[in-house]
N, C-alpha and C positions, 0 to 999 in steps of 0.2 A: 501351441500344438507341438507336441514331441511324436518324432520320427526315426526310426531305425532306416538309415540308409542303402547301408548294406543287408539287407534283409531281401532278394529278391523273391520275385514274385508274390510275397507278403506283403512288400512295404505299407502300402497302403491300408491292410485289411489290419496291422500293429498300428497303424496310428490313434493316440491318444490324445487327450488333453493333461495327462500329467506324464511325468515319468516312470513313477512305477508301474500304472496299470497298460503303459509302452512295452515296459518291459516284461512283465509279468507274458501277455501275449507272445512277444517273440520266445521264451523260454518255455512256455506252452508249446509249442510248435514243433521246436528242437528237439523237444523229449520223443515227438511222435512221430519223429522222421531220422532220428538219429540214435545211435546203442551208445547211450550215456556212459555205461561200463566203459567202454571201450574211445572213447573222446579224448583226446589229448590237449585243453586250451589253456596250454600254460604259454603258448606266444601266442594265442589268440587278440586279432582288434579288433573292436566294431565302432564304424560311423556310425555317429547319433548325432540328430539336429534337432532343432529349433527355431519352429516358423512363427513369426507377426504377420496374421495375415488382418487385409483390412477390414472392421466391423460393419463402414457401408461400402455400398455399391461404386463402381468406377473411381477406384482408387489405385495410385502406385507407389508403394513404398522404396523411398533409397535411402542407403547408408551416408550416413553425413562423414566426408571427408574427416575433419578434425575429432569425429567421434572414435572413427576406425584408428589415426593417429594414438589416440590413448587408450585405446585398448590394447593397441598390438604395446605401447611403453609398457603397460600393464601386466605381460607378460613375459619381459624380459628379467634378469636375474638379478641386475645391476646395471647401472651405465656404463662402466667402465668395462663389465663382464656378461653383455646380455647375454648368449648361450642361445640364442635365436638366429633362423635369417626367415625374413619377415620381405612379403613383395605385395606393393599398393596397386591396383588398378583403374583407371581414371575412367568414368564411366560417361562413355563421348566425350572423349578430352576437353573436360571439365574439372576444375579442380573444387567444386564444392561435394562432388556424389561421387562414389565408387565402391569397391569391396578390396577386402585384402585378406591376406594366411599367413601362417607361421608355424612353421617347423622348429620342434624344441631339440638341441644337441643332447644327446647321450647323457651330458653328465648336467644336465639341467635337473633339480627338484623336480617340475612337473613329469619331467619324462620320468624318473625315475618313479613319480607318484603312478601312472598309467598314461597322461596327455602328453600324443607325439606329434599332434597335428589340428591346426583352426583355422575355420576360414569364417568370413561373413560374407555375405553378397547379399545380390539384390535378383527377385525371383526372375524378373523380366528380361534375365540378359540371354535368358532363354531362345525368346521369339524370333530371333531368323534361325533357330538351330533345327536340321533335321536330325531324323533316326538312324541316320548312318553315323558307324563310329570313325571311318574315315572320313569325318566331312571338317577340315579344315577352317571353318568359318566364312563367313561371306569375301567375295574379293582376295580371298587365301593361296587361291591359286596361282603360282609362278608367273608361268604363260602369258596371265594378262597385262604383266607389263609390256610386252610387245605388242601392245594393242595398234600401237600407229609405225612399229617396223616397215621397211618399207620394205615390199614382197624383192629384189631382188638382194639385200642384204639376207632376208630372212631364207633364201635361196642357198645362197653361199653359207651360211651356217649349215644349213641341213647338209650340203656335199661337205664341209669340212668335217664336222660332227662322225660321217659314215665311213670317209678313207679309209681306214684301216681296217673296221671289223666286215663291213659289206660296199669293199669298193665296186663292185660291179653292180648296185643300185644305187650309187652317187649321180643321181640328176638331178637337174634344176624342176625349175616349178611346180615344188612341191607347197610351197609357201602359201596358195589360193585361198586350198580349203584348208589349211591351219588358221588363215587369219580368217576366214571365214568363220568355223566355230568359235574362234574368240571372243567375236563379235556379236555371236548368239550366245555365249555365256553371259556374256558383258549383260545384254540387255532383260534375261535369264532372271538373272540377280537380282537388275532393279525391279524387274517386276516381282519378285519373292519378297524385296520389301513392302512397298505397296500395299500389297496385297494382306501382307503381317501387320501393318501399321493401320489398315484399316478395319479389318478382321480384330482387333480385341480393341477399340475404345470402348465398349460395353463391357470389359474384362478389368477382373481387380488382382496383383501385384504384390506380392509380399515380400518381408526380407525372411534370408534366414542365416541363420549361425549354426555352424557343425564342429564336430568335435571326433578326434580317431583316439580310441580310449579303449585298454586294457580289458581283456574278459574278468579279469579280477574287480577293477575300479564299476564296471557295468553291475555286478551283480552287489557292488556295495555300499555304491552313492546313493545319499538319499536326498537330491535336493531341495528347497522349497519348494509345496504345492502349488503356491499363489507368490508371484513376483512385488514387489515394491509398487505400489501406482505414485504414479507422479505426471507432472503438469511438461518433464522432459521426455522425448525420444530422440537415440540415437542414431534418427532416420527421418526423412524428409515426409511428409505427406500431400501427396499432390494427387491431383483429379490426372487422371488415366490421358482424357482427352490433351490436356496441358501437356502433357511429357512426351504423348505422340507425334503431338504438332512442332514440337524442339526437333524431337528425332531426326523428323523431317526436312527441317529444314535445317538443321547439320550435316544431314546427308546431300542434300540438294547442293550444299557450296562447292564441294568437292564433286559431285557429280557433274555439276552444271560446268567445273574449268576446264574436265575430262572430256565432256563432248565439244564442248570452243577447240581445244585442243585437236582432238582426233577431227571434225571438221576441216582446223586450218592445216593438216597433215593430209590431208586427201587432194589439197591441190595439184593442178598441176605442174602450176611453176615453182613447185618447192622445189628450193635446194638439197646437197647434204646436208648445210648448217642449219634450215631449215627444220630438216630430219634429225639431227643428234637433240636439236634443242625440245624439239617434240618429245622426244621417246625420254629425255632425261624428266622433264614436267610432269608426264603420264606416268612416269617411277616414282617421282615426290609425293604428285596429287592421289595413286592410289595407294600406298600406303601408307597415308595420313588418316584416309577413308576404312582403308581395312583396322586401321589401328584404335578409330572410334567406332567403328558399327562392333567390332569383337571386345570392345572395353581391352584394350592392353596394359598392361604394364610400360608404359610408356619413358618411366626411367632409367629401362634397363635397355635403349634401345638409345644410345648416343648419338647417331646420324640424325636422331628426328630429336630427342632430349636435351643436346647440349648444344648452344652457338660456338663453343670451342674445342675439341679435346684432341687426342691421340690414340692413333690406332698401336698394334702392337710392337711397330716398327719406329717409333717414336716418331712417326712422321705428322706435323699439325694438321687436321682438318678443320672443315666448315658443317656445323648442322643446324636443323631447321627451328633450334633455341625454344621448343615448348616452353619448356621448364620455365625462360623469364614471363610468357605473356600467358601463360598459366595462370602463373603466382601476380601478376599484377592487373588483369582482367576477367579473370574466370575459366577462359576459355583459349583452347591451344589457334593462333594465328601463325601465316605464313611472316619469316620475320622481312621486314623493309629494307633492308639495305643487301639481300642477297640477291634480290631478284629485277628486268627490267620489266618495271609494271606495264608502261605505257606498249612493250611488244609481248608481255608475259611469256618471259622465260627465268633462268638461271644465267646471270652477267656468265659471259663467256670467259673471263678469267679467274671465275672461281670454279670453272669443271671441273679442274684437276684437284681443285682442293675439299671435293665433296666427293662421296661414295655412291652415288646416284647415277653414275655413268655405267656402271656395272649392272644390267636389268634382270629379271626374276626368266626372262624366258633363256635368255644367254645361262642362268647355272643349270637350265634342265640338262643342258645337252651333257655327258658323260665327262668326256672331253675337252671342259668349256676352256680351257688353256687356247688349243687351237681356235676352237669358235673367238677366244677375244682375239688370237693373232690375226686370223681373216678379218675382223672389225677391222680392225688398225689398218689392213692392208686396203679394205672396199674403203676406206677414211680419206687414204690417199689417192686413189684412182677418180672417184667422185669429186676430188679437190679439183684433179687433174681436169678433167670432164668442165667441171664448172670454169676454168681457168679456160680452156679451151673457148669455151661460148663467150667471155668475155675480153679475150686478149684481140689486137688486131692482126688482120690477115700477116704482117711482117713475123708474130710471134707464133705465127701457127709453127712451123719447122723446130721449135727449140722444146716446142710442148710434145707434140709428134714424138721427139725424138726422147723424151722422158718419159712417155708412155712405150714406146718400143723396150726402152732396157726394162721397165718394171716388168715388161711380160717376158724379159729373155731370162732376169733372174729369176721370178718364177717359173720355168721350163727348167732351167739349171738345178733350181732348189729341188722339184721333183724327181729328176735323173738321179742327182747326189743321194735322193733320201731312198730313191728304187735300191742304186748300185747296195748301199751301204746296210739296208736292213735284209742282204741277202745273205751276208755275212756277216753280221752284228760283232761277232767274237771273234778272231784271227787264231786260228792255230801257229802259234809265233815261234815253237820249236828252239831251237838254240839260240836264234837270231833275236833279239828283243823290237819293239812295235818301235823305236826311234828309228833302227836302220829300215825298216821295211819303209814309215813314213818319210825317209829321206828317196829312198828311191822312186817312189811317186806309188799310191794306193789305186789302181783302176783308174788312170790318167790324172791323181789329182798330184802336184807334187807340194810337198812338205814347204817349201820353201814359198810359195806364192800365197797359199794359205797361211801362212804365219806371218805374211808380210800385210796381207789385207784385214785379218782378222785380231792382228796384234799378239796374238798369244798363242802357242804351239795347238796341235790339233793330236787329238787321240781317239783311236779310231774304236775301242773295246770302252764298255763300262768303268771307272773307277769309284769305286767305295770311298777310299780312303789315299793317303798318302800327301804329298807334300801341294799337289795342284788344287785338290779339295772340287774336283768338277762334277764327277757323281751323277753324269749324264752322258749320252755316248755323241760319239765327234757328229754324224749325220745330224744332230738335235740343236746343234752347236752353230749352225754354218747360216742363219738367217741371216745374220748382217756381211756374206759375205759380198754381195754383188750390188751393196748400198754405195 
């Protein structure tokens, strides 16, 4: 079945069983809605596809792995010189089904024949899509990684988050009804699967192949009418019901760790470490989840793709190694030596060496610089806290007294960041910004900051020049009262 894709509100009513008499209708159409005189389609494209859909009932067709592999080879230029970039998508992080495309460069034969673009897929990756075009896919949304935040972290984010643009609505508990929707999103979602999964086992599934091709090559391909029959397809054939019931229980594994999870997050003698190790799991385990229910591209996403690599700072991390138990069981697992099973979390010594610590609802906020420094700072007052409940009565005084400076250099750090963003930029006049910071800036003097802080303090923006700071002195002074 051949389709014009871009043909809207035709599409349907141009579809064919062959291509020319596809075509023949859409060019019908255009003549009586359009003043061909006056038409300019010399950079004109048009998507055109091609559906396999199934002849019986309750069926779903997927693209076979190794099929898509040679076909996208198939359209590279050379080995050495493909002229492509080509992305595989793993269809429920499995490595036997998926779809894939390819974008031909400029100076590729095909592009220059009319073909700039091809995709295959599989019809069914459809089914949790709605009609809105802002709908990010299932599980897509940021937010829901702080599904098990605990409301006063998720507090102090939102007052940090608002400081500056609207300090006079920086209040706490605001966090309720945020985690509140969350958690009606959360379960939102699962019932939209559900509900999709059971709603079309009576429904049959097809593949299709598209193609973004030249108004010149449309109006002059003449493909074959009738394709080659053979005993192969480069797509799987499975009964509807078979493929649902996977889905399912694909979903289910990851589902099922998410709610153990936010469960043992709802206690109430959790700790912070507790709390980090919660909120880092329910980052893993949802976008593992989001990454199979939307078929991702799962190679181009190293934190979940690669047991090794480096970020762009050359710094080594840890990720959750699809790629090997992919390729050697079918199907993507959490890898065995990252995690402690018997208390399901992420080993506490490799926090720092994965990117999982950084959650989807901490980049909503603008700001999110500040919102991780307030992390870091509720990290260690919580420690405190906990430290507190378990030291004995003799240790209360020394803890006390490291909760007292944390909240006087907090006090300090606010004054300095008031005094200083009043006057950001110093009219400095004949005198240059060293002698003014020798004689003390609004009681701070030059010499005591440079003696705490290790390195001079300057009070105006720099750009450039030999210090390379590029941030103004107020922004500078967090480590001064450590």
């Amino acid at each position: 079945m051949f389709i014009v894709l871009s043909a809207k509100n035709i599409k349907l009513e141009a579809k064919s069983s062959t291509f020319q008499e596809c075509r023949t209708k859409i060019t019908a159409h255009l003549h009586q809605v359009l003043d061909w005189s006056k038409a300019d389609l010399s950079n004109t494209w048009v998507d055109v596809g091609l559906e396999n859909t199934a002849a019986s009932e309750k069926c779903t067709f997927l693209h076979k792995s190794q099929c898509l592999a040679s076909w996208v080879q198939s359209m590279r230029y050379s080995d050495d010189k493909p002229l492509i970039s080509s992305e595989h998508f793993n269809w429920n992080l499995t490595g036997q089904a998926g779809s894939a495309r390819v974008e031909t460069r400029r100076s590729h034969p095909l592009r220059k024949g009319g073909i700039a673009y091809a995709q295959r897929y599989n019809v069914n990756k459809d089914l949790f899509s709605t009609a809105s075009k802002r709908d990010s896919g299932l599980f897509g949304e940021p937010n829901l990684e702080g599904l098990t935040c605990p409301p006063a972290l998720l507090d102090a984010w939102i007052v940090a988050a608002r400081q500056y643009r609207n300090a006079g609505l920086a209040t706490s508990l605001q966090s309720a009804p945020k985690l509140k929707r969350l958690r009606k999103v959360f379960q939102a979602m699962k019932s939209r699967i559900r509900f999709a999964l059971d709603s079309s086992m009576e429904t049959s599934f097809g593949v299709r192949e598209e193609y973004r091709i030249s108004w010149e090559l449309f109006t002059t391909v003449d493909p074959f009418t009738s394709r080659p029959c053979g005993s192969h397809h480069p797509f799987w054939v499975l009964p509807t019901a078979h493929v649902n019931e996977f889905m399912r229980w694909e979903f289910n594994r990851w589902l099922a760790a998410i709610e153990f999870v936010r469960a043992r997050g709802s206690r109430r003698d959790a700790n912070w470490e507790d709390h980090q190790r919660n909120m880092i799991m329910v980052t893993i385990l949802l976008r593992s989840l989001k990454a199979s229910i939307n078929c991702h591209h799962v190679a181009k996403r190293s934190q979940m793709f690669k047991g090794t690599y480096e970020n762009r700072q050359g710094k080594p991390l840890r990720g959750l190694d699809f790629e090997s138990s992919i390729r050697q069981t079918g199907l993507a697992w959490l890898p065995l030596d990252l995690f402690n099973w018997t208390d399901f979390h992420l080993h506490d010594n490799l926090m720092v060496s994965t990117t999982f610590t950084f959650n989807g609802l901490q980049g909503v906020f603008r700001n999110w610089k500040d919102v991780e420094s307030v992390s870091r700072e509720y990290c260690k007052a919580r420690e405190l806290e906990d430290q507190l409940r378990a030291s004995e009565p003799s240790a209360y005084p020394d803890v006390l007294d490291r909760m007292r400076k944390m909240i006087y250099r907090h006090f300090a750090l606010q004054v300095i960041r008031k005094i200083c963003s009043t006057n950001p930029v110093l009219d400095l006049g004949p005198r240059s910004e060293h002698e003014l910071a020798w004689e003390g800036y609004q009681g701070l003097s030059y010499d005591i900051v440079h003696t705490l802080t290790g390195e001079p303090p300057y009070l105006s923006f720099t750009q450039k020049g030999p210090h390379k700071l590029g941030r103004a002195y107020h922004d500078r002074v967090q480590g001064l009262f450590d």
